[in-house]
Backbone as JSON, one array per atom type, in Angstrom:
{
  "sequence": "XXXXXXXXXXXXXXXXXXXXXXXXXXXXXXXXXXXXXXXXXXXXXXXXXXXXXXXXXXXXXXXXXXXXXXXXXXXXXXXXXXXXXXXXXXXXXXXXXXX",
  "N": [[74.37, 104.18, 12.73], [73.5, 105.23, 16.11], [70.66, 107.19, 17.43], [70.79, 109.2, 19.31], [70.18, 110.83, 22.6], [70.68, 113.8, 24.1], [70.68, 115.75, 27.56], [68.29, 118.02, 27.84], [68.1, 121.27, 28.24], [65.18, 122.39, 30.34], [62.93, 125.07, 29.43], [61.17, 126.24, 31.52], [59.58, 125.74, 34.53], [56.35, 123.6, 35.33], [53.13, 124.44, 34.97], [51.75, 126.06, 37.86], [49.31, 126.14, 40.61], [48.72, 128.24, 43.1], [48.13, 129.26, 46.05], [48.56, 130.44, 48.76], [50.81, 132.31, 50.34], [54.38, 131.76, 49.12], [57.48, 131.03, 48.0], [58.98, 132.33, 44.79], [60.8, 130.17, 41.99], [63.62, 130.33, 40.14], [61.94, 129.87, 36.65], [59.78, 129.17, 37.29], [56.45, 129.5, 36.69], [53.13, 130.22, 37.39], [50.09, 130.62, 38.51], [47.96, 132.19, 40.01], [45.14, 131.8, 42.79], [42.81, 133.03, 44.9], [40.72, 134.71, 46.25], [41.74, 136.47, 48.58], [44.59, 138.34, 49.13], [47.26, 137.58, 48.22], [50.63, 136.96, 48.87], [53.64, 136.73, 46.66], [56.99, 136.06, 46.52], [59.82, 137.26, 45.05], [62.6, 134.94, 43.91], [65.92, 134.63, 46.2], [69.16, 136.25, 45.52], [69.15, 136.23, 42.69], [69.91, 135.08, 39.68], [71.5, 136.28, 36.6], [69.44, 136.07, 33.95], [67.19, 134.91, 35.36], [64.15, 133.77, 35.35], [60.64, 134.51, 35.95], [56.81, 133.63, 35.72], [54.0, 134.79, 36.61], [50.29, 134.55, 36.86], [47.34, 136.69, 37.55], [44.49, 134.97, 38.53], [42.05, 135.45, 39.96], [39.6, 137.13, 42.31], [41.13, 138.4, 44.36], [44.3, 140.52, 45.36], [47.51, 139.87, 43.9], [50.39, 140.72, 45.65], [54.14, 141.28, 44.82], [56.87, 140.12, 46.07], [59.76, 141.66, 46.45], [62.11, 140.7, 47.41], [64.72, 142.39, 48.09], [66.15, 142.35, 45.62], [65.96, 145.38, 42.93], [62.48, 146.08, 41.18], [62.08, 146.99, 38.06], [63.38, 149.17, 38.49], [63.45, 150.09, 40.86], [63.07, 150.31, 44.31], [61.22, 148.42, 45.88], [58.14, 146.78, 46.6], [56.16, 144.97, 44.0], [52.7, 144.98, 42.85], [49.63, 142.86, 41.04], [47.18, 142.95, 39.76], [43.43, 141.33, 39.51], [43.05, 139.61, 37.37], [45.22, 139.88, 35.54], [48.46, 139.32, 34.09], [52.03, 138.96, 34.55], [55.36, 138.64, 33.61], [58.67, 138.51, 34.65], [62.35, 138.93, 34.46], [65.8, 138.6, 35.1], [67.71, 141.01, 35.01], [71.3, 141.58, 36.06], [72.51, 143.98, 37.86], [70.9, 146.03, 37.23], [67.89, 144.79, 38.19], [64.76, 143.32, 38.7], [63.07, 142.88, 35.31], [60.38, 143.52, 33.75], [59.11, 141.82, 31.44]],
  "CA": [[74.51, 105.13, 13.81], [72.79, 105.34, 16.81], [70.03, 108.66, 17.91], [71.14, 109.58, 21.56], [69.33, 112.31, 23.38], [71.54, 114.73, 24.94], [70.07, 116.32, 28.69], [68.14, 118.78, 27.47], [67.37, 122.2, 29.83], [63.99, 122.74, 29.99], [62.81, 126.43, 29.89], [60.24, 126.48, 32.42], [58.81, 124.97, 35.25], [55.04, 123.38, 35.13], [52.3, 125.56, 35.58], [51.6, 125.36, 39.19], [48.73, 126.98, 41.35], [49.09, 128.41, 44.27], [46.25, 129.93, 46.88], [48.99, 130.95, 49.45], [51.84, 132.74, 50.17], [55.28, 131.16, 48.09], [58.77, 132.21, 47.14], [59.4, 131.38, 43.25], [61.95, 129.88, 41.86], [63.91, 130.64, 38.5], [61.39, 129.4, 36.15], [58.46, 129.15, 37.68], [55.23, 129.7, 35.96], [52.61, 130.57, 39.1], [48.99, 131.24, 38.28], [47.21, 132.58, 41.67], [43.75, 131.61, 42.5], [42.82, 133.39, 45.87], [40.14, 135.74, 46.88], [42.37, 137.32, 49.19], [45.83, 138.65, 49.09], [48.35, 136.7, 48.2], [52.07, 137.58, 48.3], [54.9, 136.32, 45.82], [58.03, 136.32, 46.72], [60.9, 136.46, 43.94], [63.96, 134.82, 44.43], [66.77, 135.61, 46.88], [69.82, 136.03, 44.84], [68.69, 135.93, 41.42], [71.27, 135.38, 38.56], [71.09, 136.64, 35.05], [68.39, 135.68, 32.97], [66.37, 134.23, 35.94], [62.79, 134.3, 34.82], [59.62, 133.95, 36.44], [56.04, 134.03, 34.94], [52.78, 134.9, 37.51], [49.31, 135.09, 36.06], [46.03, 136.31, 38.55], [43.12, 134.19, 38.15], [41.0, 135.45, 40.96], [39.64, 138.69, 42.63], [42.7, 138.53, 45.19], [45.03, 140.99, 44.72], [49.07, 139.32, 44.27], [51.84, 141.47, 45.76], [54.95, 140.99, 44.37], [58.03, 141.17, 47.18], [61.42, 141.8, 45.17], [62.95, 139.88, 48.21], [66.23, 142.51, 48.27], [66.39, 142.98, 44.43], [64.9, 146.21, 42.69], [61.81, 145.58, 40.23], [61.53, 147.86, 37.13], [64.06, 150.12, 39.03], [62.37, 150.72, 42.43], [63.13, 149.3, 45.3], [59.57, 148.5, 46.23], [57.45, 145.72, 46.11], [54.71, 145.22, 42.89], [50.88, 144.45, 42.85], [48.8, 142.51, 40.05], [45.16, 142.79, 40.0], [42.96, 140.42, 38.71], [43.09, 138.85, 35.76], [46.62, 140.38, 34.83], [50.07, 138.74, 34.39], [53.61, 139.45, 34.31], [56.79, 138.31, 33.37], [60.33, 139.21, 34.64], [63.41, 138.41, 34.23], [66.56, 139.34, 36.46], [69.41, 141.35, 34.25], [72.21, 142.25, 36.28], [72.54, 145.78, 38.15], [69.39, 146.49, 36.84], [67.56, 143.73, 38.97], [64.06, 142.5, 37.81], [62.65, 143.75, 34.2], [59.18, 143.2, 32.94], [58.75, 141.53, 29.78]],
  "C": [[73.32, 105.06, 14.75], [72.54, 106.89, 16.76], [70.2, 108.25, 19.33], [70.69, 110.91, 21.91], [70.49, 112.92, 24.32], [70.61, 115.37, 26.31], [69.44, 117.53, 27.53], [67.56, 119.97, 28.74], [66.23, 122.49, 29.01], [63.31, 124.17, 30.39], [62.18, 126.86, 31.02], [59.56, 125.44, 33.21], [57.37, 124.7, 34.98], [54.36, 124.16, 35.95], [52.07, 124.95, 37.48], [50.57, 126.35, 39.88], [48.64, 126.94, 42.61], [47.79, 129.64, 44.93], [47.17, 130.8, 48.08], [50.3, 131.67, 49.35], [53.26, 131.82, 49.59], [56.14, 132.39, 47.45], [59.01, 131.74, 46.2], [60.57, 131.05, 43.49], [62.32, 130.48, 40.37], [62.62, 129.61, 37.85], [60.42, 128.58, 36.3], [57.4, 129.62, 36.83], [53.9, 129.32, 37.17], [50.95, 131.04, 38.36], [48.36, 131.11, 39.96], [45.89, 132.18, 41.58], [43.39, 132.0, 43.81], [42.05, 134.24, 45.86], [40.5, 136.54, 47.91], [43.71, 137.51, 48.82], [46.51, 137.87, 48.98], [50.24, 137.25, 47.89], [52.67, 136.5, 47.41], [56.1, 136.4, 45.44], [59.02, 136.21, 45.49], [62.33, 135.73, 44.84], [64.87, 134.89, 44.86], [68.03, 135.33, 45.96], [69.73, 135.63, 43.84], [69.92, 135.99, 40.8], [70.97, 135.74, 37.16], [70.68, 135.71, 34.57], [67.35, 134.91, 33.71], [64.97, 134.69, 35.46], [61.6, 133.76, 35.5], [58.04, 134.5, 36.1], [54.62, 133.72, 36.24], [51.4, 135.34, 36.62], [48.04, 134.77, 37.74], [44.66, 136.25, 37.92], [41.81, 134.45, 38.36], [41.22, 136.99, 41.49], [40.78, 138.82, 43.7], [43.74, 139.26, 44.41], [46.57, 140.24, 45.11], [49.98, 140.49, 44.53], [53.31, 140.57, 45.4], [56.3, 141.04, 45.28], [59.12, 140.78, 46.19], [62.38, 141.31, 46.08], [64.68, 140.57, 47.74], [66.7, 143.24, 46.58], [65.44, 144.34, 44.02], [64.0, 145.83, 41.33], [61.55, 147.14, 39.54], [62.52, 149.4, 37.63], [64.14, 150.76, 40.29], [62.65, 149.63, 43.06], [61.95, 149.25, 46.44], [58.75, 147.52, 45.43], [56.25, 145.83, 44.93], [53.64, 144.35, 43.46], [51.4, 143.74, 41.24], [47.43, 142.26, 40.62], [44.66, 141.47, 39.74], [42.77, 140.41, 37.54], [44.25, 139.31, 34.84], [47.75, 139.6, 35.34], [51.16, 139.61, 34.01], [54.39, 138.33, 34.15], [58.25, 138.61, 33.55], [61.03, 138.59, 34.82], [65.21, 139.09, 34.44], [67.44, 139.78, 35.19], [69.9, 142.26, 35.92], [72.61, 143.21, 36.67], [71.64, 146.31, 38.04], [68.22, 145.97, 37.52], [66.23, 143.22, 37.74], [63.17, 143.85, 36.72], [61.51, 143.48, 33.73], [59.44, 142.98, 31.46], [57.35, 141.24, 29.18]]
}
């Protein structure tokens, strides 16, 4: 018998840093490095179980825009300070959820 590799999906995008403004994508993984403000757009039209993971590096504070969806229940954009991450992940009616 032959071993054959099937496609496999891969959970998450490679870390990636970013200094400026940027709209994620599903499965993004985003560490900020910016002494000033930086926004972070989520996704327009998110679909269930979209997930995206931001960590800040630097004294710059990241705003979060919910681009349309509501985050945590609020329709209103989030902060992260420095040196704090998040994690959310879109359910359904509910929009984006911190994990």
């Amino acid at each position: 018998n032959v071993l054959g590799f099937a496609t496999v999906s891969v959970p998450y995008n490679d870390w990636d840093v970013k200094t400026d403004a940027y709209t994620a994508s599903s499965k993004d993984q985003l560490i900020i490095n910016s002494a000033s403000t930086v926004q972070i757009t989520l996704p327009a039209s998110p679909s269930q179980g979209d997930t995206v993971i931001i960590k800040n590096v630097a004294a710059g504070l990241v705003t979060i825009g919910r681009n349309g969806s509501n985050i945590e229940g609020a329709a209103q954009d989030g902060t992260l300070a420095s040196t704090k991450a998040m994690q959310v992940v879109y359910v359904t009616a509910l929009g984006w959820k911190e994990i």
